[in-house]
N, CA and C atoms of all chains as a GROMACS GRO file, in nm:
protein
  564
    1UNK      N    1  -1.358  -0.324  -0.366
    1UNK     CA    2  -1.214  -0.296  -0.355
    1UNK      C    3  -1.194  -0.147  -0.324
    2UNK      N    4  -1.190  -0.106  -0.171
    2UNK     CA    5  -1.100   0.023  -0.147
    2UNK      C    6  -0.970   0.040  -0.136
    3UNK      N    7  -0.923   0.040  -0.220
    3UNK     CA    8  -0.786   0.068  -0.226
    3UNK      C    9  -0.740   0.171  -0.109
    4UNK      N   10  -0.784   0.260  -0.092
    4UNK     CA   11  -0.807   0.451  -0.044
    4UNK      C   12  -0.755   0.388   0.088
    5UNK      N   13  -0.880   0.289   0.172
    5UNK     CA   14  -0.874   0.250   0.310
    5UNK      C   15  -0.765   0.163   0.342
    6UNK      N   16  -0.744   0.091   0.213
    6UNK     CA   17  -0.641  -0.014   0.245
    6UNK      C   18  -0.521   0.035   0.238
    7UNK      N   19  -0.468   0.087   0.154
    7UNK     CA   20  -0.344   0.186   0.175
    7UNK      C   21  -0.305   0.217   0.258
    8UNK      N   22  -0.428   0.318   0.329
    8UNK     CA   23  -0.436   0.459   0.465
    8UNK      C   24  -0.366   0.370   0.528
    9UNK      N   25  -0.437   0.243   0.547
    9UNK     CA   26  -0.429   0.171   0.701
    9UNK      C   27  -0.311   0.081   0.708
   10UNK      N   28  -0.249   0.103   0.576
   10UNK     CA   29  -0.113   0.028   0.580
   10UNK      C   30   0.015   0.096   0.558
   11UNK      N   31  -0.045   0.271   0.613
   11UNK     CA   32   0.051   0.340   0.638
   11UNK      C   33   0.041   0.359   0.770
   12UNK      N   34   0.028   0.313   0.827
   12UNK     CA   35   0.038   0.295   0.984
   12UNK      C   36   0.144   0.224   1.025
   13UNK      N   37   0.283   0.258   1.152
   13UNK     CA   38   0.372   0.134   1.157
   13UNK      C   39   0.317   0.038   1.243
   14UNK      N   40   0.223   0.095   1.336
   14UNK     CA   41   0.124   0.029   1.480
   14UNK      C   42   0.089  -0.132   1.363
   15UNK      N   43  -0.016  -0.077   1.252
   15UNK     CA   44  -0.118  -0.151   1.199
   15UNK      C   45  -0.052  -0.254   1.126
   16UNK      N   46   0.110  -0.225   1.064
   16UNK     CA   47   0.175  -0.353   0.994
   16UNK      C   48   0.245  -0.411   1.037
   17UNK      N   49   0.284  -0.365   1.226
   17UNK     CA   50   0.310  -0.475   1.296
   17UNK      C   51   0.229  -0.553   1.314
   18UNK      N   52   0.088  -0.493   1.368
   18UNK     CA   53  -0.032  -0.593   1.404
   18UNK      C   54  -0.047  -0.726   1.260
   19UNK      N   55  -0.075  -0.672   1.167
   19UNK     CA   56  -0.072  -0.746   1.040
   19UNK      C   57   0.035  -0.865   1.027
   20UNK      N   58   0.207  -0.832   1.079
   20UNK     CA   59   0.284  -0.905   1.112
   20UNK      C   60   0.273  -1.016   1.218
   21UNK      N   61   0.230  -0.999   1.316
   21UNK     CA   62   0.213  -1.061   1.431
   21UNK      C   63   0.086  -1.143   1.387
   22UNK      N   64  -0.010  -1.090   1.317
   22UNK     CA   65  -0.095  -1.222   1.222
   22UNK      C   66  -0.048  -1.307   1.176
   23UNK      N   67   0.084  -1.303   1.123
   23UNK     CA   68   0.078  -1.372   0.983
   23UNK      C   69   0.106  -1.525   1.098
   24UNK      N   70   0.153  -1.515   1.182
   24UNK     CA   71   0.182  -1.669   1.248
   24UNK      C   72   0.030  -1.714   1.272
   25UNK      N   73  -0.067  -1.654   1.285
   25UNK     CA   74  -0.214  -1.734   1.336
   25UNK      C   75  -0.309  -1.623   1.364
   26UNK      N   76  -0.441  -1.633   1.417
   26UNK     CA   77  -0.537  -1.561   1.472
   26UNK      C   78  -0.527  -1.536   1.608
   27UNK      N   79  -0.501  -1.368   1.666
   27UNK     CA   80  -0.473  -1.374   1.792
   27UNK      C   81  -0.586  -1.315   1.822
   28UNK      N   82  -0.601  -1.284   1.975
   28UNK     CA   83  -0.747  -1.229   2.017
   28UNK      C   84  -0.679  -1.064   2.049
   29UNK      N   85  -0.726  -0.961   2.091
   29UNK     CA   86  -0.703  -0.804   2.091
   29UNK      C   87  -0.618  -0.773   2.181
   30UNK      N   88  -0.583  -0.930   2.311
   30UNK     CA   89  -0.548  -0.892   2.446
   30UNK      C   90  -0.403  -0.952   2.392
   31UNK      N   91  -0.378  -1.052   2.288
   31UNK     CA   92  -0.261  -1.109   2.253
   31UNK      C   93  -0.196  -0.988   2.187
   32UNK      N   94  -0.249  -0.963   2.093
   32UNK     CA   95  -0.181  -0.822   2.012
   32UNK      C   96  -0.121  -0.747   2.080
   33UNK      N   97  -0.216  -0.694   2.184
   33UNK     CA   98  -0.198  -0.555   2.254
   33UNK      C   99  -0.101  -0.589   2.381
   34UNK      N  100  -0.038  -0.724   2.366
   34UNK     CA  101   0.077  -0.740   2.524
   34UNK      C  102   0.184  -0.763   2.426
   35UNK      N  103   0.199  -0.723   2.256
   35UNK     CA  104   0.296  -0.672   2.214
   35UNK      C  105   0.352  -0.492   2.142
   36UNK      N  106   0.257  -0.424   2.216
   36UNK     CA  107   0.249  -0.263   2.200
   36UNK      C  108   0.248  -0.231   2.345
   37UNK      N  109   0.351  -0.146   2.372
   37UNK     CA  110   0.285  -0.024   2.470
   37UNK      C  111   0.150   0.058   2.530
   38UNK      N  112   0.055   0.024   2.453
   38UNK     CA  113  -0.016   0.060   2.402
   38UNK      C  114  -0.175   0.042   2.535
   39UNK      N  115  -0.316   0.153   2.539
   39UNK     CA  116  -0.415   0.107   2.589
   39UNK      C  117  -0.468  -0.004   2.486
   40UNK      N  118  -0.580  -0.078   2.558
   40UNK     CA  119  -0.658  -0.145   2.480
   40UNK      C  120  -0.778  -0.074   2.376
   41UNK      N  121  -0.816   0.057   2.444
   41UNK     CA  122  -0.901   0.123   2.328
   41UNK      C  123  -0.786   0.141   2.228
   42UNK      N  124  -0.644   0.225   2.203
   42UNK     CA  125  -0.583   0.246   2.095
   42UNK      C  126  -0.562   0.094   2.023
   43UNK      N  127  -0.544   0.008   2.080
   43UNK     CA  128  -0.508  -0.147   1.996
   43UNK      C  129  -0.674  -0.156   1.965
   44UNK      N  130  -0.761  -0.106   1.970
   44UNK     CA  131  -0.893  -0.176   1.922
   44UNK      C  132  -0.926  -0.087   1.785
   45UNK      N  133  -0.855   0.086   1.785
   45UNK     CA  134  -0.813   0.143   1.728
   45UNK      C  135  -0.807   0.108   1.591
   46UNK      N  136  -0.704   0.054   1.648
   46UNK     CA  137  -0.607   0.028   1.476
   46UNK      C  138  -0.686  -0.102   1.451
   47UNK      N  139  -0.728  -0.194   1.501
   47UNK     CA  140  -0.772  -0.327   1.496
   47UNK      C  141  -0.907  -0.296   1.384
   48UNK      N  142  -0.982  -0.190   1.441
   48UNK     CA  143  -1.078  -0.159   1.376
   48UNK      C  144  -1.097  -0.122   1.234
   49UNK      N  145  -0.961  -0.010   1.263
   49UNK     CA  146  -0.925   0.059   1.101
   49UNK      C  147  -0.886  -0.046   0.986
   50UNK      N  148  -0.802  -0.198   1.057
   50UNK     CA  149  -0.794  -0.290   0.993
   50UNK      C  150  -0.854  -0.352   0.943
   51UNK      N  151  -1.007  -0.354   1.037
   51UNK     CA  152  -1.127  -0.435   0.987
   51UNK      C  153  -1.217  -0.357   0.864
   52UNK      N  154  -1.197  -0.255   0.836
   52UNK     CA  155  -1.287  -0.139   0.794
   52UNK      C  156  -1.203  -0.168   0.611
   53UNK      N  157  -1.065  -0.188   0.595
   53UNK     CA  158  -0.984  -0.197   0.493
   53UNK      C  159  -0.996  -0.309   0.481
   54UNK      N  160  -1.073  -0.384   0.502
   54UNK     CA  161  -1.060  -0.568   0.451
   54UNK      C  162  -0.928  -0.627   0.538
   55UNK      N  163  -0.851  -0.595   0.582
   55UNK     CA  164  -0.652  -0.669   0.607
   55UNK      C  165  -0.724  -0.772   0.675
   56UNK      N  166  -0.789  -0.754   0.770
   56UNK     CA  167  -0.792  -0.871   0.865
   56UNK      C  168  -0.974  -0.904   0.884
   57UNK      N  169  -0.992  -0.990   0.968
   57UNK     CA  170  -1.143  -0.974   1.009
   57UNK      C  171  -1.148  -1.039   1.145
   58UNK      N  172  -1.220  -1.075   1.206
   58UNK     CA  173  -1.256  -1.076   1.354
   58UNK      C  174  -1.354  -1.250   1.314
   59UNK      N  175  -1.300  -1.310   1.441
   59UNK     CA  176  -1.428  -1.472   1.440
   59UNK      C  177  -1.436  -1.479   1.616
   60UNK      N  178  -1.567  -1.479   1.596
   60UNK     CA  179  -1.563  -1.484   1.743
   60UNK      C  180  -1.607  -1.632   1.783
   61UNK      N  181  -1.507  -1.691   1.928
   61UNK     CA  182  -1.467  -1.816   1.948
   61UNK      C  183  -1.513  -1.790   2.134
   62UNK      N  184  -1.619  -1.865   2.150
   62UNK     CA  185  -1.650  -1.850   2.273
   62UNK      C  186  -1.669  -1.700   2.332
   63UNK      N  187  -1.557  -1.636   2.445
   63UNK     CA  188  -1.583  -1.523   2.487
   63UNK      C  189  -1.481  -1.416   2.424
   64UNK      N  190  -1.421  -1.431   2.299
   64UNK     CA  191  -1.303  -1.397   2.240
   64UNK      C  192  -1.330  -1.362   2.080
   65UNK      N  193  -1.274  -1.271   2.029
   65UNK     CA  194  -1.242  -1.234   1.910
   65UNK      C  195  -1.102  -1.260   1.863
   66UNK      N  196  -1.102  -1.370   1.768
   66UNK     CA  197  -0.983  -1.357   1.738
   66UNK      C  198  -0.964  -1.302   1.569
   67UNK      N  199  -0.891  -1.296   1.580
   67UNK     CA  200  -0.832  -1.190   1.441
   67UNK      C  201  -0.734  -1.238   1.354
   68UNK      N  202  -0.796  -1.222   1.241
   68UNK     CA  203  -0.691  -1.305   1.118
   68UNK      C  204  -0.690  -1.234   0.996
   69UNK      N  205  -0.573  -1.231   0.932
   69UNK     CA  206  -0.541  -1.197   0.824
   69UNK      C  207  -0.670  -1.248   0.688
   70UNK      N  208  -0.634  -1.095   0.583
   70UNK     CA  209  -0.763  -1.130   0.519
   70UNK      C  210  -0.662  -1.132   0.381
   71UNK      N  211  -0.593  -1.253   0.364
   71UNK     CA  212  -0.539  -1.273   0.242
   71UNK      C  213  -0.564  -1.235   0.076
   72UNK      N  214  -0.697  -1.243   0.086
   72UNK     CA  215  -0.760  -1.218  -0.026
   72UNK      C  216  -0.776  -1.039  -0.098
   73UNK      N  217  -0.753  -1.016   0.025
   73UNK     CA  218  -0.680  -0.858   0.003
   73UNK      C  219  -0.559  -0.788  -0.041
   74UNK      N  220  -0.446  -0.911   0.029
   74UNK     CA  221  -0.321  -0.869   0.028
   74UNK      C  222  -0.283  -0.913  -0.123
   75UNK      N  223  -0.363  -1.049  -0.163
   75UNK     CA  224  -0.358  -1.094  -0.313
   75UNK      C  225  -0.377  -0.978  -0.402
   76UNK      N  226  -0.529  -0.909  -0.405
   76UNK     CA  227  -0.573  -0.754  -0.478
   76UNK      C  228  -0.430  -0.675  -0.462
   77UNK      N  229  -0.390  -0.643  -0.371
   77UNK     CA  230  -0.296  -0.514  -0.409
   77UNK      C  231  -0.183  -0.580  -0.454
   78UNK      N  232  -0.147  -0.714  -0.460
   78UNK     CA  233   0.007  -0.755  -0.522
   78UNK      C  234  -0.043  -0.747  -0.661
   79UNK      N  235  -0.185  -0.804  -0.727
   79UNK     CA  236  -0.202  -0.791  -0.845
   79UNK      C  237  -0.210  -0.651  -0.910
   80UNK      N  238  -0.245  -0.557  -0.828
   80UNK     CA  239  -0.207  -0.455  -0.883
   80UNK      C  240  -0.059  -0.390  -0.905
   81UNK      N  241  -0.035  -0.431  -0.788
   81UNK     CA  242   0.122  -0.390  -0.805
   81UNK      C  243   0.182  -0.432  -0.958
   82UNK      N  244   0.152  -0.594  -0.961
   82UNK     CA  245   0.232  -0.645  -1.073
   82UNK      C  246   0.188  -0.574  -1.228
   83UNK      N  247   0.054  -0.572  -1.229
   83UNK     CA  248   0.007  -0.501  -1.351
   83UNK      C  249   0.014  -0.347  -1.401
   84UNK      N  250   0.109  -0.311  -1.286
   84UNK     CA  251   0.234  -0.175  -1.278
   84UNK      C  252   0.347  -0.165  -1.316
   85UNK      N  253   0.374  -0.317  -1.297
   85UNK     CA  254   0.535  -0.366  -1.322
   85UNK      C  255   0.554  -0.402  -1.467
   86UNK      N  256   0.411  -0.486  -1.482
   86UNK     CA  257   0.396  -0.551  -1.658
   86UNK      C  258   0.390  -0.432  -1.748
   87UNK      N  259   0.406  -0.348  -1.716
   87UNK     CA  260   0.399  -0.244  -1.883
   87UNK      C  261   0.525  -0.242  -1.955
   88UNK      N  262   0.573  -0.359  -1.917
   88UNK     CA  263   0.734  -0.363  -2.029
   88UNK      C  264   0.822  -0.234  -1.963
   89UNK      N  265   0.790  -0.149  -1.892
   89UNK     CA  266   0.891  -0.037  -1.886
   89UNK      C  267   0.974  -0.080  -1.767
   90UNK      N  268   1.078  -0.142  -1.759
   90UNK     CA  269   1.118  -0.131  -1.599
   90UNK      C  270   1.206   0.008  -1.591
   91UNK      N  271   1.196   0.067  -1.473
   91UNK     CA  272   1.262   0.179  -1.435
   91UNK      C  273   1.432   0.113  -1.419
   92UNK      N  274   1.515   0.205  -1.454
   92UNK     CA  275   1.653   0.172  -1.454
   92UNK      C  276   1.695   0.246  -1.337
   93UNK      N  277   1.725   0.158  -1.214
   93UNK     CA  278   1.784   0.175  -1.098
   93UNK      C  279   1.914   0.130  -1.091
   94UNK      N  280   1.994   0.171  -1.161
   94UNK     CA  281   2.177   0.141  -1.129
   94UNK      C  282   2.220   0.219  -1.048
   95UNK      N  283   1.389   0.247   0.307
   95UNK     CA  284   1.269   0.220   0.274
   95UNK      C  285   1.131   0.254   0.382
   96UNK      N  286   1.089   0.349   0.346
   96UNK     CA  287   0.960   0.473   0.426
   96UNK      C  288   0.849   0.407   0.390
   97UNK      N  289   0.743   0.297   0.409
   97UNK     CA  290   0.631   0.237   0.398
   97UNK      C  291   0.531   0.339   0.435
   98UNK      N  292   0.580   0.434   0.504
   98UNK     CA  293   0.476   0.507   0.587
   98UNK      C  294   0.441   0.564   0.463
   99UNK      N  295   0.520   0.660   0.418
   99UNK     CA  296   0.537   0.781   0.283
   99UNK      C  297   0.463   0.707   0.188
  100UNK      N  298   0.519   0.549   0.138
  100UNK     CA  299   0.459   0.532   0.013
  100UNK      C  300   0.336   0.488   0.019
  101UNK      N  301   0.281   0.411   0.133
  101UNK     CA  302   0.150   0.368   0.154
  101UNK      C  303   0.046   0.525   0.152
  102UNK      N  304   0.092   0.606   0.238
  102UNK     CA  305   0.026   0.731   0.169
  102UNK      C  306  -0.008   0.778   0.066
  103UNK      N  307   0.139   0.776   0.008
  103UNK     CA  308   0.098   0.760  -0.139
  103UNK      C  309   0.046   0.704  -0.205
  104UNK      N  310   0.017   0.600  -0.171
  104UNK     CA  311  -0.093   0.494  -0.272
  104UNK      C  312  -0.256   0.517  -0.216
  105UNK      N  313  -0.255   0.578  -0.118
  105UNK     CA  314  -0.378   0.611  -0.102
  105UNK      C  315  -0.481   0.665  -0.197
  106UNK      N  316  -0.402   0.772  -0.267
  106UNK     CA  317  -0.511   0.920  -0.337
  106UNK      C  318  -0.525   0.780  -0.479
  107UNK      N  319  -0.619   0.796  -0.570
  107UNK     CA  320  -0.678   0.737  -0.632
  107UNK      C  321  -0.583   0.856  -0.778
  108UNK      N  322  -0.542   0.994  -0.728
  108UNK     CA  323  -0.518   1.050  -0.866
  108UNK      C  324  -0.374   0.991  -0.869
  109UNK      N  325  -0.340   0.977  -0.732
  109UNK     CA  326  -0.151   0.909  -0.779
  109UNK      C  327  -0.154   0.746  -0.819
  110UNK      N  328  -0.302   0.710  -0.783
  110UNK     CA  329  -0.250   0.552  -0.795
  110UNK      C  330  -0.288   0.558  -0.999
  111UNK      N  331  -0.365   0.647  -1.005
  111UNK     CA  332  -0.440   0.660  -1.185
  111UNK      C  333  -0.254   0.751  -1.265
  112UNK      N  334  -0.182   0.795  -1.214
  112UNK     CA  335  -0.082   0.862  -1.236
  112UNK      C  336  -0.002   0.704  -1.251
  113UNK      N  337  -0.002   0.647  -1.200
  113UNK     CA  338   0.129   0.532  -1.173
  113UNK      C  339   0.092   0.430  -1.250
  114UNK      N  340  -0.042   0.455  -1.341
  114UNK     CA  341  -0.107   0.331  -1.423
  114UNK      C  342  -0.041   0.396  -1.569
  115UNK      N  343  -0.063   0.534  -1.568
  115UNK     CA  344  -0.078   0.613  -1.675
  115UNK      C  345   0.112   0.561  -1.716
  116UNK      N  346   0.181   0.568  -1.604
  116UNK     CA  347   0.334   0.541  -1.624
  116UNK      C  348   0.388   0.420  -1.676
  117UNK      N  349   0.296   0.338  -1.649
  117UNK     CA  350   0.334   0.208  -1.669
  117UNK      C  351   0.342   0.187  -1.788
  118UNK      N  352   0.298   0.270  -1.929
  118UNK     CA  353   0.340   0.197  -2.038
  118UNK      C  354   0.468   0.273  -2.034
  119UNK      N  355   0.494   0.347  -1.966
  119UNK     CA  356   0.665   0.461  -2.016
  119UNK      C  357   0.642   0.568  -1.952
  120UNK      N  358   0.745   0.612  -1.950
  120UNK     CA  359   0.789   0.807  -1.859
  120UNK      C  360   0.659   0.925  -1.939
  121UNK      N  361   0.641   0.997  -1.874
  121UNK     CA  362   0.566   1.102  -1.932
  121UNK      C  363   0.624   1.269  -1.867
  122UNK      N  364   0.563   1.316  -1.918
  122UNK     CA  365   0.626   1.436  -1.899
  122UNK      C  366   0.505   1.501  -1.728
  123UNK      N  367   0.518   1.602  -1.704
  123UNK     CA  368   0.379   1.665  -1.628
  123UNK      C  369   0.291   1.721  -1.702
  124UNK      N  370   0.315   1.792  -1.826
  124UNK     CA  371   0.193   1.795  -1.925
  124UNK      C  372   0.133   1.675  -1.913
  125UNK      N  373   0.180   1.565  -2.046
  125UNK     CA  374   0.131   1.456  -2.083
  125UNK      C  375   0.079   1.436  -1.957
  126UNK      N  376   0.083   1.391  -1.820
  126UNK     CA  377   0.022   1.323  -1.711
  126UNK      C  378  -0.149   1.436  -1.707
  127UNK      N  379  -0.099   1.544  -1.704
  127UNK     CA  380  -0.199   1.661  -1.692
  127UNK      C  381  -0.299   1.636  -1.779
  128UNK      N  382  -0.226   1.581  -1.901
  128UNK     CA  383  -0.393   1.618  -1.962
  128UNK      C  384  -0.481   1.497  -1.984
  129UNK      N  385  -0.468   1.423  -1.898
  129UNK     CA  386  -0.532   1.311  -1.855
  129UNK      C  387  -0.634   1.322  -1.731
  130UNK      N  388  -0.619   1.481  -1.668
  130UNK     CA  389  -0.678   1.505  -1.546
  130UNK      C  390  -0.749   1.652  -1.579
  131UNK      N  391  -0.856   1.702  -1.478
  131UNK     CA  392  -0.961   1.799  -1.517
  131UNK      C  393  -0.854   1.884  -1.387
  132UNK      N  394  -0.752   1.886  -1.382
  132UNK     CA  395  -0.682   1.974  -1.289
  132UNK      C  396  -0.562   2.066  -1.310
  133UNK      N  397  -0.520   2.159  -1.213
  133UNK     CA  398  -0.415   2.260  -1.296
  133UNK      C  399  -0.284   2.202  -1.274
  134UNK      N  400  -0.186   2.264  -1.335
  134UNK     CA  401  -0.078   2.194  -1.324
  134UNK      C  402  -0.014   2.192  -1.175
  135UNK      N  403  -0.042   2.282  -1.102
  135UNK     CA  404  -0.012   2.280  -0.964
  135UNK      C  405  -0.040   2.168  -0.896
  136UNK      N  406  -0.162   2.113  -0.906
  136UNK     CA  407  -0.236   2.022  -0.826
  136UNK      C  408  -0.173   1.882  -0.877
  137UNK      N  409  -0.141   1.879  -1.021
  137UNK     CA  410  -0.056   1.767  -1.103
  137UNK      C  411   0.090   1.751  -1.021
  138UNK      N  412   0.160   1.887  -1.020
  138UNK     CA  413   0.288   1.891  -0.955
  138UNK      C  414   0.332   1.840  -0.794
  139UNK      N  415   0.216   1.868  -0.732
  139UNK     CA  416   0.159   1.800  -0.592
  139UNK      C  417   0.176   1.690  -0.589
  140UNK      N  418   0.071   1.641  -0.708
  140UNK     CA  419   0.087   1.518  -0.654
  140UNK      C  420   0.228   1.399  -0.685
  141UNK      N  421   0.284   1.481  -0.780
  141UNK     CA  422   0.408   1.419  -0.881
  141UNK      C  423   0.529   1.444  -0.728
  142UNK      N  424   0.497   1.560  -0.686
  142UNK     CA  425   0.628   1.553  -0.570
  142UNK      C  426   0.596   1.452  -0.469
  143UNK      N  427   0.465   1.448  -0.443
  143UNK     CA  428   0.420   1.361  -0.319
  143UNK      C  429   0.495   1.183  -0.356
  144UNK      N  430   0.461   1.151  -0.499
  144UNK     CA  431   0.476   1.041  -0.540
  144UNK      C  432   0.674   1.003  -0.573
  145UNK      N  433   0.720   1.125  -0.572
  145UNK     CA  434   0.856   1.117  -0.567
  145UNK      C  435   0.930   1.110  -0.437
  146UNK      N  436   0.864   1.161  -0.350
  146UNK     CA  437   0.917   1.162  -0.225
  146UNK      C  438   0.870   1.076  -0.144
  147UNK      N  439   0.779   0.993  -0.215
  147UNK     CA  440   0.762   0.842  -0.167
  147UNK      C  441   0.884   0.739  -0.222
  148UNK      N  442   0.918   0.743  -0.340
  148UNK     CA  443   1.034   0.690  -0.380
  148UNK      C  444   0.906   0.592  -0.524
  149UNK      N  445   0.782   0.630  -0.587
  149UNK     CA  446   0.704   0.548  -0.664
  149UNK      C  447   0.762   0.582  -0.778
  150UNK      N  448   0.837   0.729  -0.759
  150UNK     CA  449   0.876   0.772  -0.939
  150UNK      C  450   0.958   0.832  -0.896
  151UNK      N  451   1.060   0.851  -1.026
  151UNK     CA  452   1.131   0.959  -1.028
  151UNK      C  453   1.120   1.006  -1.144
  152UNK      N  454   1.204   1.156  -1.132
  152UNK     CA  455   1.235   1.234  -1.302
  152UNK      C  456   1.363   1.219  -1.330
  153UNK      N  457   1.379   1.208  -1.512
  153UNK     CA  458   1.478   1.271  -1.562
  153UNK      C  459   1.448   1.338  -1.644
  154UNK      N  460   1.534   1.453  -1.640
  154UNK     CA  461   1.585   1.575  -1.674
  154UNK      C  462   1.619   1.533  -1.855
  155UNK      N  463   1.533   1.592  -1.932
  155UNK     CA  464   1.576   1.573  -2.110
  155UNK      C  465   1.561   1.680  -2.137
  156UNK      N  466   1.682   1.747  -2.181
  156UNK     CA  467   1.608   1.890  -2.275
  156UNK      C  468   1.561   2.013  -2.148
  157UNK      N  469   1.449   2.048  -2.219
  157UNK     CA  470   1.377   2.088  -2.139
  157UNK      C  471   1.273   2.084  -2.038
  158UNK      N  472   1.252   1.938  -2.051
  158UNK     CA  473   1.105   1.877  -1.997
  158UNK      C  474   1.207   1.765  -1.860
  159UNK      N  475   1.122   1.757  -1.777
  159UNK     CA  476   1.134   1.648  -1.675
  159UNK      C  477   1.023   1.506  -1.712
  160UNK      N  478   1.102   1.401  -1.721
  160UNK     CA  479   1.005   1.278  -1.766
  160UNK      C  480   1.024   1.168  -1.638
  161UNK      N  481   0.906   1.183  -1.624
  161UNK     CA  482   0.888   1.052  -1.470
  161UNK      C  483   0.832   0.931  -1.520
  162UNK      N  484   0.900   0.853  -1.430
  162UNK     CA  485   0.883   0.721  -1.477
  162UNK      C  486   0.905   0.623  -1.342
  163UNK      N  487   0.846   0.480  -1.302
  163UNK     CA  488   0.829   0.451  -1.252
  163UNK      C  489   0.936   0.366  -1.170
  164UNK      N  490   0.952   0.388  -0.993
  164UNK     CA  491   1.068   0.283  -0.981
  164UNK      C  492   0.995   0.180  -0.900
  165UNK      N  493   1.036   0.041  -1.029
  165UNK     CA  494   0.964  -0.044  -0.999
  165UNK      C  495   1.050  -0.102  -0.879
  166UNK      N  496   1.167  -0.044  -0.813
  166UNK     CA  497   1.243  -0.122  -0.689
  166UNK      C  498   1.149  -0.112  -0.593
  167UNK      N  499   1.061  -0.022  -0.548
  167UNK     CA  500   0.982   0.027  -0.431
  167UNK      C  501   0.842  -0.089  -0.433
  168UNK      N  502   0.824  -0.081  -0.559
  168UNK     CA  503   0.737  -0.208  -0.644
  168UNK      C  504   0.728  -0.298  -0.580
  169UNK      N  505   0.867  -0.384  -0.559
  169UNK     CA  506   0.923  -0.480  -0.554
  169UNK      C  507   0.905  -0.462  -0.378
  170UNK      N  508   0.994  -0.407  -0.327
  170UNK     CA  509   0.960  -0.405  -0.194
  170UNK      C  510   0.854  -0.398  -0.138
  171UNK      N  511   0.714  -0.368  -0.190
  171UNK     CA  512   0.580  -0.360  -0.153
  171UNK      C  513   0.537  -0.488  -0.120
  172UNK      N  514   0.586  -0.551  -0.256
  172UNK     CA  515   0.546  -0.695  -0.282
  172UNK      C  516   0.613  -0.762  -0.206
  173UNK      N  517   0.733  -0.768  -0.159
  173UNK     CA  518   0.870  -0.864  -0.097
  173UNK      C  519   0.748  -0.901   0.018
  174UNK      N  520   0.687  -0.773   0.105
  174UNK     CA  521   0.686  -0.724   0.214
  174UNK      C  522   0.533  -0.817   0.273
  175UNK      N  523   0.434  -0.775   0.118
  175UNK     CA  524   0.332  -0.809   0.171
  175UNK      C  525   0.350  -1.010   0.139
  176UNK      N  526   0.426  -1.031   0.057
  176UNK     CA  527   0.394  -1.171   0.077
  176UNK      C  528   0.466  -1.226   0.151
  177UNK      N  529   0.558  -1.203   0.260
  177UNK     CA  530   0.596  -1.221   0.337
  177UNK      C  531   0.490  -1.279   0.493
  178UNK      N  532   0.380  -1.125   0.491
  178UNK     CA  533   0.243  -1.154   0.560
  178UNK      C  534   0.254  -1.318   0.501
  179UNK      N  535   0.185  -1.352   0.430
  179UNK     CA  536   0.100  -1.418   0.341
  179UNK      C  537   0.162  -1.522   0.331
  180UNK      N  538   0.308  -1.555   0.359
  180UNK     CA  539   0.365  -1.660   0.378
  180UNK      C  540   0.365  -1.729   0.548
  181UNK      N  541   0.332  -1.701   0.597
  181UNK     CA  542   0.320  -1.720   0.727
  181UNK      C  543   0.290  -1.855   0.741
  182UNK      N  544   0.204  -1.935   0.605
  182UNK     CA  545   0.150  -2.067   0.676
  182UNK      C  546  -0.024  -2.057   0.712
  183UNK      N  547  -0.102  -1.932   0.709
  183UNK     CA  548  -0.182  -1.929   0.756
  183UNK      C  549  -0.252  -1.866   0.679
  184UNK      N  550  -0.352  -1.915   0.571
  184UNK     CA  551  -0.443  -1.871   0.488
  184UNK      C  552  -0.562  -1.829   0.512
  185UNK      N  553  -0.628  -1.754   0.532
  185UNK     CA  554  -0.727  -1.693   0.585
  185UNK      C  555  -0.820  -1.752   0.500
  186UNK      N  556  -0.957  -1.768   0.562
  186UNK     CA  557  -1.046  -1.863   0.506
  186UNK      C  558  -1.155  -1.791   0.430
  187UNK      N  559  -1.169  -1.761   0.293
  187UNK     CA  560  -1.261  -1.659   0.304
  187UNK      C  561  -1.374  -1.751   0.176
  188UNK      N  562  -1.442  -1.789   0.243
  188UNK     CA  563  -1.548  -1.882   0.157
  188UNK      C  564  -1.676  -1.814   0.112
   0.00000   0.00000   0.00000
């Protein structure tokens, strides 16, 4: 569990669109990247930094990489979140 | 709501050990300090960094400033990432 990498890379707005555009299915680098402005080295970029933080991972399908969300990650940081929330203290936001 | 700011912020390992330390209740920047081998400057750093993410704020008692955690930002972390995660598409990780 790197928290450090997973964070970094989900302070990116590039990287939590890409993450978004997962959540419907596994796209390949060329699907992603014909929704950014973007070259294909910078979309391989962030794709990478994604792979490096656990978010997503890569299956390769014939001549193609496709790319999918790595749930089991996004589970780790909600449980942390919540065991932030559980200390009985809630902050008073009125 | 700045994802960019707070995901930064959750990066450093001394703000995410700061935001555990909060969770049973507000502390002062002493109290947080002497939980760390660092000066109060480097404490204050990171306490502004984590405020200007929107993870904490202070109130003002007396003489002391006591931070404490806003679990709304919490909440939006979480809204956000299971949103991903609702997509329908569970990533297979066997």
């Amino acid at each position: 569990m790197a928290f450090a990498e997973t964070f970094k890379a989900l302070s990116d707005p590039v990287r939590r669109k890409i993450l978004e555009l997962l959540k419907e299915g596994p796209l390949s680098a060329g699907d992603i990247g014909s929704h950014f402005d973007m070259t294909g080295a910078t979309i391989s970029y962030h794709l990478k930094l994604l792979e490096q933080a656990d978010l997503i991972f890569g299956r390769k399908e014939k001549n193609f990489i496709y790319y999918q969300l790595n749930t089991s990650v996004l589970e780790e940081i909600m449980l942390w979140i919540s065991t932030l929330k559980g200390g009985g203290q809630d902050a008073e936001n009125t």
